[in-house]
C-alpha positions as CSV (number, residue, x, y, z in Angstrom):
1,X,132.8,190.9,37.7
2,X,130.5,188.6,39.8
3,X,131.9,188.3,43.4
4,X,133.6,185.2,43.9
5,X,132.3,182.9,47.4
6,X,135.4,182.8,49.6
7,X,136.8,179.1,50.6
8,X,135.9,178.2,53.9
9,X,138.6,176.9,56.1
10,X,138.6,173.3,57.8
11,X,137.3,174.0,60.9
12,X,134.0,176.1,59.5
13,X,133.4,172.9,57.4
14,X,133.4,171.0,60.9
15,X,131.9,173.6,63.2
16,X,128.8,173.7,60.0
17,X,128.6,170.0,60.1
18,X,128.7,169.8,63.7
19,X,125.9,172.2,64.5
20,X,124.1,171.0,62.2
21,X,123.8,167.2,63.1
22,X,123.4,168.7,66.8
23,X,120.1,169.5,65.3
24,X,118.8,165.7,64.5
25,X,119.8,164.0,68.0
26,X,117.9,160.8,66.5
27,X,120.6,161.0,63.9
28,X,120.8,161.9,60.5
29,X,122.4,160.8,56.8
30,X,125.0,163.0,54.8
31,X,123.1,163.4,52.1
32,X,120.5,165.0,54.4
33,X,123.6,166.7,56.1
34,X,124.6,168.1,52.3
35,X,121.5,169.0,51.4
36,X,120.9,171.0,55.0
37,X,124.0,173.1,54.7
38,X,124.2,173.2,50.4
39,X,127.7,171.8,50.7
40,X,128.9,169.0,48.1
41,X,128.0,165.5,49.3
42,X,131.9,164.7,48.7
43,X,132.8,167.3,50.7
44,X,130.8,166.3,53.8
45,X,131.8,162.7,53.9
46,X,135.1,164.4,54.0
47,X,134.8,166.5,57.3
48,X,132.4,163.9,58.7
49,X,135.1,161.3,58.7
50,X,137.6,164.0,60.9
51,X,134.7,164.8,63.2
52,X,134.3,161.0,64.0
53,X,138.4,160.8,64.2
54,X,138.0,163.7,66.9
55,X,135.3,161.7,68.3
56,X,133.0,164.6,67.8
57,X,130.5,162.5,65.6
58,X,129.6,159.2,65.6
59,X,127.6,156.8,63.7
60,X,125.2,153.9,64.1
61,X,124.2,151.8,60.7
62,X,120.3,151.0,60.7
63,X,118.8,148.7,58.0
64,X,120.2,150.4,54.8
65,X,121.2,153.8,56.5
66,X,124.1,155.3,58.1
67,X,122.8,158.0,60.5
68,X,125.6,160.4,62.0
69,X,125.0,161.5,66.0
70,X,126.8,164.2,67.8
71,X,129.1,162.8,71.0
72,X,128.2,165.5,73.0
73,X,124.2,166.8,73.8
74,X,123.2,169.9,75.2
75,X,120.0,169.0,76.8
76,X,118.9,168.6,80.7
77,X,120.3,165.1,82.2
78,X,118.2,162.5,81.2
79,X,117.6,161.2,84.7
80,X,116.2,164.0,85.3
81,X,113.9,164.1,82.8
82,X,112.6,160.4,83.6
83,X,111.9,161.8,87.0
84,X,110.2,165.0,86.1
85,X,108.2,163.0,83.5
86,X,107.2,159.9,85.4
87,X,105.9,161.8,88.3
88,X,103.8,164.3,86.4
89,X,102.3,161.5,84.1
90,X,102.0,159.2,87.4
91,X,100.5,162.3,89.4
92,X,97.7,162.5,86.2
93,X,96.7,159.4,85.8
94,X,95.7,159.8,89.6
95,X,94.1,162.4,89.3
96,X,91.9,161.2,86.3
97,X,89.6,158.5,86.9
98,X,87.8,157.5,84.2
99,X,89.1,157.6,80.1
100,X,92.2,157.9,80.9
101,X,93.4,156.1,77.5
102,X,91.1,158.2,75.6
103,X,92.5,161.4,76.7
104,X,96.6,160.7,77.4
105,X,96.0,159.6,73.5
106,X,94.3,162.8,72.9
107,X,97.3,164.7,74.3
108,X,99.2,162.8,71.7
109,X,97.9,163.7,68.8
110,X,97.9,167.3,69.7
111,X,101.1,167.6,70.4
112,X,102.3,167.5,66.6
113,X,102.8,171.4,66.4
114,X,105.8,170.5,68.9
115,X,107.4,167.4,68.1
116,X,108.2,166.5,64.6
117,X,108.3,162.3,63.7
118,X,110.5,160.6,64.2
119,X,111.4,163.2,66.7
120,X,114.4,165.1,65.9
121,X,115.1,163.4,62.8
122,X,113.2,162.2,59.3
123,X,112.7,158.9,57.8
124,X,114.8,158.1,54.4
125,X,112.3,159.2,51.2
126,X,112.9,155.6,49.9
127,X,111.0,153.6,52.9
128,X,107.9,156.3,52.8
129,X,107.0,154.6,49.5
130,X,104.7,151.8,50.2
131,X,106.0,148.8,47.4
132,X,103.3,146.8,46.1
133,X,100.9,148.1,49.1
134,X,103.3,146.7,51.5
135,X,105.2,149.2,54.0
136,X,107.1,146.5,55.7
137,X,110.5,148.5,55.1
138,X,108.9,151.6,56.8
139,X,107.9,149.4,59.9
140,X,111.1,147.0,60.2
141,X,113.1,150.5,59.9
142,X,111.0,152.3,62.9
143,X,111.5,149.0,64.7
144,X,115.5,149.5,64.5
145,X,115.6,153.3,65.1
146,X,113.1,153.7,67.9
147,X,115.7,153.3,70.6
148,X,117.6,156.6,69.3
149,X,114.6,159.0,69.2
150,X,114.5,161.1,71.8
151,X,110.9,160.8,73.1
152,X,111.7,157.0,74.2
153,X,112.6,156.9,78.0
154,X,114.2,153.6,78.1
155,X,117.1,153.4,75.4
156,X,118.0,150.1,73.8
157,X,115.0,148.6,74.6
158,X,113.9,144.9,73.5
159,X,111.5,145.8,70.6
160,X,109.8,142.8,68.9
161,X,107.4,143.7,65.3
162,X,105.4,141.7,63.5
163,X,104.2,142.8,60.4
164,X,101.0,141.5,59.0
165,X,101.3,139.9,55.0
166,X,99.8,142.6,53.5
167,X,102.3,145.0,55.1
168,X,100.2,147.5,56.1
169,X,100.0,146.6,59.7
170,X,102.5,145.7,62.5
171,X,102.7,144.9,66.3
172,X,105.5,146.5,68.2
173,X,106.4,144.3,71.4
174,X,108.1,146.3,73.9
175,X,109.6,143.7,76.4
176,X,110.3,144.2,80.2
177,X,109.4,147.9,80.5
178,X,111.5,148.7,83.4
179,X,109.7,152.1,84.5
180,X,106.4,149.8,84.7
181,X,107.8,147.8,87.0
182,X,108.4,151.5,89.3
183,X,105.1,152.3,88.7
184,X,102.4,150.6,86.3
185,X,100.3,154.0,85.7
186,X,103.6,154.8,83.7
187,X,101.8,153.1,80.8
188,X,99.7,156.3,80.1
189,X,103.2,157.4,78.3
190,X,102.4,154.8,75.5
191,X,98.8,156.3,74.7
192,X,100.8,159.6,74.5
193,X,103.0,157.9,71.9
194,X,100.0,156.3,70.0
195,X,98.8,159.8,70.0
196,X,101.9,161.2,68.6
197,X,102.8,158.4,65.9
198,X,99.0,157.9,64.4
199,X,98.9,162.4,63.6
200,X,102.3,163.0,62.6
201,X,102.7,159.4,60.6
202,X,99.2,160.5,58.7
203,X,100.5,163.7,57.9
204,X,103.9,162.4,56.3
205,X,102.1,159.6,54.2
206,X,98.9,161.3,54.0
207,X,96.8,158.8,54.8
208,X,94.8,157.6,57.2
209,X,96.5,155.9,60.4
210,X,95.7,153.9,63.4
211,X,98.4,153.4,65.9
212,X,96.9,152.0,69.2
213,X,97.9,150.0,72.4
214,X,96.7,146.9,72.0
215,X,97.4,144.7,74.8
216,X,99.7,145.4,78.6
217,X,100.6,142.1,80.1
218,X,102.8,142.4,82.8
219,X,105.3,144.9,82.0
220,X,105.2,144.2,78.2
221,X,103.3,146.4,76.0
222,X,102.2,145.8,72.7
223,X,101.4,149.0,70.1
224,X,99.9,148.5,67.0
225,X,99.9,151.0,63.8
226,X,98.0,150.2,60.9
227,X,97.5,151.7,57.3
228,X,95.0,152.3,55.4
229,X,94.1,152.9,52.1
């Protein structure tokens, strides 16, 4: 007689779930929560809605998507991150004199053995799928999310895109960059981010991709990704 799986109680539903989600602090979907733990979509939405009544979970609606964030994070204090951060890149850029683009890019695009992209989280199967050449969807969704991954200092920051017609191009606007306004050499942390977006970004679509920083302008800062056939 095969052996029969035993029921699992309430509260290892919610402790599954809730570790789980810990897992994809830039938030992630049920049916990627379902299909993590290989429990019934059904049965998710179910414990998901107690977690959020217990105010263990909550959500945030993006474009299309529903992403689910754990309340509480068990990471070092974000201030003290900024700090540790901003003074090392600041301390770099001193010490390098020349190239420095070049090479806080470089940094970048190595450091996709570390950081997956979007960090912490993945980007809905649907909106990888360019639609008549055009990936407008892709961008307009990056543009929404970008304040909730975990690699972006400032949180809810003013993010303006423009997409080209083709789709396959557009310019994100990053408005009043208050940590530029401390100290300007802070703007190496966007080459970084080039870095990061145009190796990992390649790697999910495979294809070829150019993300650069196309223009600083007081403490604005405009990024571009393209791409390409």
């Amino acid at each position: 007689m095969a052996n029969r799986i035993k029921p699992r109680s309430p509260e290892e539903y919610e402790d599954m779930i809730l570790d789980y989600v810990k897992q994809y602090p830039s938030g992630i979907t049920i049916t990627d929560i379902s299909k993590g733990i290989n429990v019934s979509r059904i049965t998710v939405n179910k414990y998901v809605l107690v977690l959020e009544a217990k105010e263990k979970l909550f959500s945030k609606t993006i474009g299309a998507y529903k992403l689910y964030f754990a309340s509480e994070r068990q990471f070092i204090p974000r201030r003290a991150i900024i700090a540790f951060y901003q003074g090392l890149l600041s301390g770099i850029a001193t010490e390098i004199s020349e190239n420095k683009e070049n090479i806080f890019k470089n940094i970048g695009l190595n450091m996709d053995k570390f950081i997956t992209f979007p960090v912490g989280s993945r980007f809905p199967k649907e909106i990888m799928q360019a639609k008549k050449g055009s990936y407008r969807e892709l961008f307009e969704y990056y543009a929404e999310i970008y304040d909730s991954m975990d690699y972006v200092i400032e949180k809810f920051a003013e993010i303006e895109v423009t997409i080209n017609e083709k789709g396959n191009k557009a310019i994100y606007t990053f408005k009043d960059v208050e940590l530029l306004e401390k100290d300007n050499k802070f703007i190496v942390h966007f080459y970084i981010v080039s870095g990061m977006i145009q190796k990992t970004l390649s790697k999910l679509l495979n294809k070829k991709v150019i993300c650069n920083v196309d223009k600083i302008y007081g403490n604005n800062v405009d990024l571009s990704i393209e791409i390409l056939k």
